[in-house]
N, C-alpha and C positions, 0 to 999 in steps of 0.2 A: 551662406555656407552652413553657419547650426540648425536652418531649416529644411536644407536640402540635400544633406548627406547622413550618413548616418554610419555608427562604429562600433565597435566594440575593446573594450578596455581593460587593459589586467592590470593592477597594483601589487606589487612583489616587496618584500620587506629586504632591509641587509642588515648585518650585524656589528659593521662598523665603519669606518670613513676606507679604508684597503678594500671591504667587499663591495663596498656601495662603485668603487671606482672601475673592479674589477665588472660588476653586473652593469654598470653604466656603458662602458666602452662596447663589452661582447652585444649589451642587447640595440646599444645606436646601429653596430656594423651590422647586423641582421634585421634592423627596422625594416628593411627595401623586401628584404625576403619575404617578411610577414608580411606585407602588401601585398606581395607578388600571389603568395599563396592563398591568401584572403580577397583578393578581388572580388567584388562583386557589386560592381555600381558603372554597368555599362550602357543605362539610359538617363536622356534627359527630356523631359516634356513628352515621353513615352515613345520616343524614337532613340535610335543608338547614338549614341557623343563622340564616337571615333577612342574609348578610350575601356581597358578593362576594369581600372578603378579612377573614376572620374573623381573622387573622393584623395585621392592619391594626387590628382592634377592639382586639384584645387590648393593643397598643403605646399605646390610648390612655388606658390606667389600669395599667400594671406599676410599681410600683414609681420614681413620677415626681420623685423628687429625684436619680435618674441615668439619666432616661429621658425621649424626649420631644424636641419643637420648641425650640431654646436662643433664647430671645428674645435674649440680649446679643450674640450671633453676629450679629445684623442692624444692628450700630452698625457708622457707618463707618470706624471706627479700630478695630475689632477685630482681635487678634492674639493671640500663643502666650498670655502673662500672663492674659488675660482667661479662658479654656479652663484655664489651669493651677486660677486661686483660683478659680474654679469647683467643681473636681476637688476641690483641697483641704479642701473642705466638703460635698463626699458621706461618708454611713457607708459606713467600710469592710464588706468581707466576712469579710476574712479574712487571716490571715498564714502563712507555712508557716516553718518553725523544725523542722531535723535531720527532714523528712519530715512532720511533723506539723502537719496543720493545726490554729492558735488562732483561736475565733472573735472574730473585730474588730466585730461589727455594732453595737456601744453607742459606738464613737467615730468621727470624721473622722481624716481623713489628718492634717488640721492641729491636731489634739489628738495624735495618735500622734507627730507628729513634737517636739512640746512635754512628751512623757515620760508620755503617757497611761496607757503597758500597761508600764511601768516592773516594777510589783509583777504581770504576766502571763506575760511571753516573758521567756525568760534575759538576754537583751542588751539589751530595750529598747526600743530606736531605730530607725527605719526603716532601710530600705538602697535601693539605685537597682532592685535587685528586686521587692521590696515596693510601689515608687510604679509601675513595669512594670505590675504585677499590678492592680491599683489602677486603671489606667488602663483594662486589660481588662474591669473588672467595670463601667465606666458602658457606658449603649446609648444615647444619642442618635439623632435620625435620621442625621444623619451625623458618626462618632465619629475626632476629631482624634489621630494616634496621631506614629509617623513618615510617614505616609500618611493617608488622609482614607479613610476607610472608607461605602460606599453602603450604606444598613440596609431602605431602604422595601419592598424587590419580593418577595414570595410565591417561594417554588421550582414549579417546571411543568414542561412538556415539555423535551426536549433541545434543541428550537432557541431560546428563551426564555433558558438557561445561555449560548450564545452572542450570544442580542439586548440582555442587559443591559452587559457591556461593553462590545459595541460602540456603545449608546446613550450610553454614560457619556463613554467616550473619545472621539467626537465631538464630545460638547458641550464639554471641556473640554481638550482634548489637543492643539488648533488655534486659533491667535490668534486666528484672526476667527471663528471659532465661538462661543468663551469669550465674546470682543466682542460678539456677534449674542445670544447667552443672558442676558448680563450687560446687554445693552441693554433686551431686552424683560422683564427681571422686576426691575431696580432700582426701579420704583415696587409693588412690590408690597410690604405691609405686613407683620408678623408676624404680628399678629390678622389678614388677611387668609389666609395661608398658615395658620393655627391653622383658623381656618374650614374652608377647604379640607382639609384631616388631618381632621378631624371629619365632615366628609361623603365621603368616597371609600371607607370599610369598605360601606357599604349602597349606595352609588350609581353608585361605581367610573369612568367614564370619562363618568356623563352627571352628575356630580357638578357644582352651579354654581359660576360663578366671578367677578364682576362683571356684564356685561352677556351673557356667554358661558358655555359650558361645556368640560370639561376636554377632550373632544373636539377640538372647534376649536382649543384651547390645543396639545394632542399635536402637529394637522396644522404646526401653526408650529415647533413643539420640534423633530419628526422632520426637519425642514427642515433646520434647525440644524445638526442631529447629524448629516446624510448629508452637507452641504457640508466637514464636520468632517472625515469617512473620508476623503471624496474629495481631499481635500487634503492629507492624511497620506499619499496614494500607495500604499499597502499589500496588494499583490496578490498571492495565489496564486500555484502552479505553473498553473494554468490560464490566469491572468491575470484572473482575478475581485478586485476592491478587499476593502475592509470593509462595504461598504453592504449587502452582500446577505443580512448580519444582520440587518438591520433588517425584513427582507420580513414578519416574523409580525408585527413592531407596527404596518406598514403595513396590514394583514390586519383588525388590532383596530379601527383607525382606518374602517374602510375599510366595515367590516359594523358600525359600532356599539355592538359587544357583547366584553364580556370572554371570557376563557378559561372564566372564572367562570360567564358567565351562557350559552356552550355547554356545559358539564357540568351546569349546571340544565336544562335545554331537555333534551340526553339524557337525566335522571333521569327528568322527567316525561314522557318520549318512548319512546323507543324501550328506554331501558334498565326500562321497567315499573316504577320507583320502587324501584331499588336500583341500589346504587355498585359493586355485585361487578364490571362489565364495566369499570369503569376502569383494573381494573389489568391488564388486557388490550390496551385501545384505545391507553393512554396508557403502557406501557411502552417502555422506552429500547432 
């Protein structure tokens, strides 16, 4: 999996345990989204995988006791405590001691700290290192650090590196954005957004979603996210905002079709059913 897919990742700051919970909750329920819209991992061994972000499949069975949609993240009193005894009941991976790694996978953090590897490592006992590390080794969809980490989006073209921050940071980075995201997905369910994770690897942005699909879902999010920039004021030397990131996802929205499923369309097109020209068309 860390050799054969590949992402792109945005770290957002909050300003206290209420915003952390608030930016927690809105960016879990629109993880699927940002897949959907970022797709772009539809071959494997240089033929197609049957899926728009195979990268997206993959996350739905890795390793799911630190991986995955955290249903207790959508209570509404959740906070740091809840994410922590969480954490302290994943297996560890591993601990490092004078350069050497020991392998930790037969205990928890909260067995380690109660003197598990006592008779393993010279010392023992954990250190604020050790829980550091610890904390690196879970992948949620989105992973609570000193920062709140976005895990859902594929890596793709170079303007895609620029469209995922700026989509993140408008939804969340402005009051009434936050407000406006947090208004329209607070009745959304866990099993509802579990559903949606489970259909957006094969379906991608025509993925359904209640009476709708993720499509129409995106046109209201992009909405969101561009009132977001535009209100953060954030402009070039040219005098250009943040919005004009967004012009690829408006693209996706716009034609229907992921990244994903124009690189299928060339496979079966014009690229004569081989991927050799991608690394042509779509280099940086």
């Amino acid at each position: 999996m860390m050799y054969r897919t590949c992402t792109i990742q945005v770290n957002l700051d909050f300003e206290s345990e209420a915003d952390m919970r608030r930016k927690m909750q809105v960016s879990l329920k629109l993880q699927p989204l940002s897949t959907a819209l970022f797709a772009n991992s539809p071959f494997t061994e240089g033929r197609p995988n049957g899926f728009q972000s195979w990268r997206g499949d993959i996350w739905r069975d890795t390793d799911n006791q630190r991986s995955g949609l955290l249903d207790f993240c959508f209570s509404p009193d959740f906070g740091f405590a809840d994410y922590v005894e969480w954490a302290l009941d994943v297996p560890m991976y591993f601990v490092i001691r004078d350069g050497h790694y020991h392998d930790m996978t037969h205990v928890t953090f909260r067995q380690f700290m109660a003197g598990a590897a006592r008779n393993e490592i010279s010392d023992g006992l954990p250190t604020m290192g050790d829980w550091a590390n610890h904390l690196s080794t879970l992948f949620p969809d989105v992973r609570l650090k000193r920062f709140l980490e976005m895990r859902g989006a594929d890596g793709g073209p170079w303007r895609r590196i620029c469209a995922l921050p700026a989509f993140w940071v408008g939804l969340l980075y402005d009051a009434a954005a936050l407000d406006a995201a947090e208004a329209l997905t607070s009745s959304w369910s866990y099993e509802e957004v579990l559903a949606m994770r489970n259909a957006v690897p094969e379906q991608g942005i025509s993925a359904p979603f209640r009476n709708t699909t993720l499509r129409e879902i995106a046109r209201d999010v992009l909405v969101i996210s561009r009132m977001g920039l535009k209100n953060r004021g954030r402009k070039n030397r040219d005098g250009y905002d943040e919005t004009s990131f967004l012009s690829t996802l408006d693209e996706v929205v716009a034609r229907g079709t992921t990244s994903a499923e124009e690189l299928l369309s060339a496979y079966h097109t014009r690229w004569g059913g081989s991927i050799e020209p991608v690394f042509m068309e779509y280099a940086y």
